[in-house]
N, C-alpha and C positions, 0 to 999 in steps of 0.2 A: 158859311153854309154852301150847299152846292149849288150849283142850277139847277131851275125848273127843268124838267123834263120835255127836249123840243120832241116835234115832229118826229124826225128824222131817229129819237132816240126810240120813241112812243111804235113805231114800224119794227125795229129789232127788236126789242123789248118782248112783244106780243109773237113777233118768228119765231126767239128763241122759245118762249115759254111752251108754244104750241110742238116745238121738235124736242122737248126733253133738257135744255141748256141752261147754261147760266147766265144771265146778263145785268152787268151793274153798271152803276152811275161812274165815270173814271173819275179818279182824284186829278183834279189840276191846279196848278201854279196859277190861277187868275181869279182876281178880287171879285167876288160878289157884294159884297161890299166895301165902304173906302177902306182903305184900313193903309198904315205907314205910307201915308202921303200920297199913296197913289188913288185915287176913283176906283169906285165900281166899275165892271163889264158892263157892257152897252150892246152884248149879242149881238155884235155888228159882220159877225165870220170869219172865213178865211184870216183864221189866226194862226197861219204857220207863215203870210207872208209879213207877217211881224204886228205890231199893238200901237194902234196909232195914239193912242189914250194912256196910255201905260199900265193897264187895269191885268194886262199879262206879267208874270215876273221874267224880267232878265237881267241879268248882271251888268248887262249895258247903263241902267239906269235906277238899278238898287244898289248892290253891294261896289260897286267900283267907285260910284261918285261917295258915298260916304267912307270908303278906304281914303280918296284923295281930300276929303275932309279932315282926316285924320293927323295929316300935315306927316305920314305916315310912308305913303305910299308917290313911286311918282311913275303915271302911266306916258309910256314915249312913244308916241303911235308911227305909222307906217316904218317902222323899224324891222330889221328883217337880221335874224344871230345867225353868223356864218360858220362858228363854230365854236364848242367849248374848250376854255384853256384848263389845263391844269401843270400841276409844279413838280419839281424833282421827286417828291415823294408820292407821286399818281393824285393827290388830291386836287378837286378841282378848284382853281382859284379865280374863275371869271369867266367871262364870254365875250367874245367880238361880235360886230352888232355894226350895220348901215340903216344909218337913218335915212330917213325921206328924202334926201339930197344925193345920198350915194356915198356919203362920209364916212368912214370906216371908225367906230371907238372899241375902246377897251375898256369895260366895268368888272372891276374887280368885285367880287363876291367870297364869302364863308363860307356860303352855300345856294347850290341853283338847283332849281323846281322846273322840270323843262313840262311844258305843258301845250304840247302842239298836236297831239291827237297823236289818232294813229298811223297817220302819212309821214308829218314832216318831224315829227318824235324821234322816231326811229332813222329817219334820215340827217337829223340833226346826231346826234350819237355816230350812225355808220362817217356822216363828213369831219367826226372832230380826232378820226385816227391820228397816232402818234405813233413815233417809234415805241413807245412803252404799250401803246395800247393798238396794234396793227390792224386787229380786223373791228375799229370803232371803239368808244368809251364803253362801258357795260355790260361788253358783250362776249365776256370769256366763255359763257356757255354755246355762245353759236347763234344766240336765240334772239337778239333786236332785229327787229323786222320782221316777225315768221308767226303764223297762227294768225291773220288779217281774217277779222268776221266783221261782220255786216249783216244779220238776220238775214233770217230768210223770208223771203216778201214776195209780194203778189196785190194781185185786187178784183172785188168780186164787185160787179154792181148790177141793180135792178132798177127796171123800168115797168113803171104799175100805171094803171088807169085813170087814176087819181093824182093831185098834187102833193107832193110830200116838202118840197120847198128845203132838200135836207141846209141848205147853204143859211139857213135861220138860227143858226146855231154855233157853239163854239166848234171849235177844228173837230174836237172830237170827244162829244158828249157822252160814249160811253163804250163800254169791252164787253165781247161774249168771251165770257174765263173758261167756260165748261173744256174746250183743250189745252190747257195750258201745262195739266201733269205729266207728266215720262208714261204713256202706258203702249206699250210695244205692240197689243192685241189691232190700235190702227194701223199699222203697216209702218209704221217708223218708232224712231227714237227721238226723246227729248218730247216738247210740247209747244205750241204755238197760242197765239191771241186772234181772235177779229176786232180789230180795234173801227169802231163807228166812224168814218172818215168823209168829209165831202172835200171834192176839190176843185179848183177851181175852172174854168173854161179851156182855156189852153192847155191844161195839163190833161184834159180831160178829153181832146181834140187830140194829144200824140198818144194817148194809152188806147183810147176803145176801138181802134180797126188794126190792135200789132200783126205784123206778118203781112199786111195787106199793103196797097199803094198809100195807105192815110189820108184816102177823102174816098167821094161815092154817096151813093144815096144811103146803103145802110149806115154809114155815119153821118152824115145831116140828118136820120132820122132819127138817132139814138141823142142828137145834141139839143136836137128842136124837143126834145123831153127831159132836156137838164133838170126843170123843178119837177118833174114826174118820177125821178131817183131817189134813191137808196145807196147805200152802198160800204166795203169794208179795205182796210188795210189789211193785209196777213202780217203778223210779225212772229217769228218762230224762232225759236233758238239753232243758232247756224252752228255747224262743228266747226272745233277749232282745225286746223287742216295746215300742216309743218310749211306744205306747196302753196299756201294761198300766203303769199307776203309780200314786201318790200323792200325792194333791192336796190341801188345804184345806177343808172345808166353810165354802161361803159364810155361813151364818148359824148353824149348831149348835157351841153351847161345849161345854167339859168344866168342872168345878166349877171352874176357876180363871179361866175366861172366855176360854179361848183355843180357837180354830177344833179340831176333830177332824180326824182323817185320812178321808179317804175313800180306799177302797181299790177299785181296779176291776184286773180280772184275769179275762178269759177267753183261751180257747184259739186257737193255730194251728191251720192244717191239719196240720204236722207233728206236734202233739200227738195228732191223732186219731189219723192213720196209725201211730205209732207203739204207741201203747196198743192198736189193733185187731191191730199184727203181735206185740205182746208177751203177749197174751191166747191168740191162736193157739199159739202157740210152749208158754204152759203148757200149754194144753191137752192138746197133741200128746206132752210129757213127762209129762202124770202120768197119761193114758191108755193110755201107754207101758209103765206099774208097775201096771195094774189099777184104774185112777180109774174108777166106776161111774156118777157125776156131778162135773160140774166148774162151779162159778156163778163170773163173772166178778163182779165188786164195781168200782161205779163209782168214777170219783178222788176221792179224798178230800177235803172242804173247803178244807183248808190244812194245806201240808205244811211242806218245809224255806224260809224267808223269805231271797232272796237278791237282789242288785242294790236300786239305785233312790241308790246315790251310786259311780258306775262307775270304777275306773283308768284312765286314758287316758295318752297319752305327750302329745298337745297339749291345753292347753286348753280348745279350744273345742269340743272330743270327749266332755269329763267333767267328773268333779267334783274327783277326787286321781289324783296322780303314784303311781308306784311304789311308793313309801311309803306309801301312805296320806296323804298330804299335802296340805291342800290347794293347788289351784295359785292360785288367790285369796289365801289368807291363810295364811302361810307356818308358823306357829305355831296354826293347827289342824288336827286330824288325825280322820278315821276308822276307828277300830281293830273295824270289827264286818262279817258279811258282805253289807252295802251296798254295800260296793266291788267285790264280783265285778261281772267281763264277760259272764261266761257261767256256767251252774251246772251242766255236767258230766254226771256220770252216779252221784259219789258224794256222800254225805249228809256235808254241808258243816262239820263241829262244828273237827274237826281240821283245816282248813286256813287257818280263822277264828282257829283258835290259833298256828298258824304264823305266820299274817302279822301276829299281834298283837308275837309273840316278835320278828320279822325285828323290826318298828316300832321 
């Protein structure tokens, strides 16, 4: 079942309703009741800095320990693959790999699932060049590394008269969907979310004075009203953008002497336009419920890591078929969210799982 309804949900909820919008309960990964082994949620908060109980799902403590149950699987930690092998006939037959010591092996494989996101995916592919494959494994089209999204993000929060205590709560009890369709009459393209968000103190202490020196009385007075908050994550479908990618540094190693990623990523104009209509819009909702002050909070550093090994249906479009496949080398595969096209309007964890499951 889902959660009761906190505070913090009960305050957008009545915003949205009173400015024309939509707002629902979010689906999340955590038990309300026990269920396979783990407890119920204990609405203890700040559950993005992980689940002390286990009552959140993560692969850290469901699906991995009963894989390694399995007598199936065998996980080799602080291990770090420095590049993929493969054999006279381009197939890949393995990967080299330093374990926690520094010791360099060689595991041969049928077949490899490279699943490092969108950073070191691509840079794992661009470092496994060969004379047969010069510019990286993959990447006949051109395209490993290219098209790097990350939503588009922001943060809207409000400071009301009363206690709203939103930190009583899970991460994030609930979405205003009312933007989330393509409709261009806003001033942009594509659609975005207010996703219900509280967070925590320090986080909350480098976002609300951006642009400024980050302290002063107007932020001591906005923090000495942390439980008198509100507040929203923006998450908005970011375009995919050829210039926003990941490339090689020409001359900087990592301790095993292989090139680092360089990561470049700024914005469209759709991104501004959108975050500038998505700011308005809280506004307009939590001043709607008696918001006294509302500080907008710039985008975030980095958010959710999506694109830069894309699906395509031809070739010479991307990196992997349907599958995750690739279309180069039939027995390697992408199972991570580098294969997205485009990154939507929802935070990506669950659909990375799904297309691992389909794989």
């Amino acid at each position: 079942p889902f959660h009761k309804p906190s505070s913090h949900y009960k305050v957008v909820a009545e915003g949205a309703k009173r400015v024309g919008a939509q707002c629902e309960k979010a689906h999340l990964a955590i038990n309300t009741e026990a269920r396979d082994g783990r407890p119920a949620c204990q609405v203890a908060g700040f559950c993005m800095q992980g689940c002390r109980i286990g009552a959140k799902w993560s692969t850290m403590y469901t699906e991995i320990p009963k894989a390694e149950a399995t007598g199936n699987v065998e996980v080799r930690p602080e291990s770090m693959v420095l590049r993929i092998e493969h054999d006279a006939n381009g197939k890949v037959s393995g990967v080299l790999y330093a374990d926690g010591n520094g010791n360099q092996h060689l595991q041969k494989a049928r077949v490899v699932a490279v699943a490092g996101n969108s950073i070191e995916s691509p840079r794992m592919l661009l470092n496994s060049a060969s004379n047969m494959f010069p510019n990286g494994l993959a990447n006949s089209s051109g395209q490993v590394g290219q098209n790097y999204m990350t939503h588009t993000t922001g943060g809207s929060y409000a400071e009301f008269e009363k206690p709203v205590h939103m930190y009583k709560s899970t991460v994030v009890p609930g979405i205003v969907t009312e933007y989330q369709n393509n409709d261009p009459t806003r001033g942009h393209l594509a659609g975005y979310e207010l996703e219900i968000l509280h967070l925590g103190l320090p986080f909350m202490s480098a976002f609300m004075n951006p642009g400024k020196s980050g302290w002063g009385r107007e932020l001591a007075a906005s923090l000495e009203n942390y439980d008198h908050m509100a507040g929203f994550w923006i998450c908005g479908e970011d375009m995919a953008v050829e210039s926003n990618n990941i490339t090689l540094h020409p001359t900087e190693k990592d301790q095993y002497g292989l090139p680092v990623p360089v990561v470049y990523k700024t914005d469209h104009i759709n991104d501004t336009r959108m975050r500038n209509h998505a700011y308005a819009r809280s506004k307009e909702l939590f001043e709607s419920v008696g918001a006294y002050k509302v500080t907008d909070l710039p985008p975030y550093p980095a958010s959710h890591n999506m694109g830069t090994n894309r699906m395509s249906e031809h070739a010479r479009d991307g990196v992997v078929n349907r599958w995750g496949q690739s279309h180069d080398i039939d027995n390697l595969f992408v199972s991570d969210g580098s294969q997205f096209t485009s990154s939507g309007t929802e935070n990506p964890t669950l659909t990375i799982v799904a297309l691992a499951i389909r794989q």
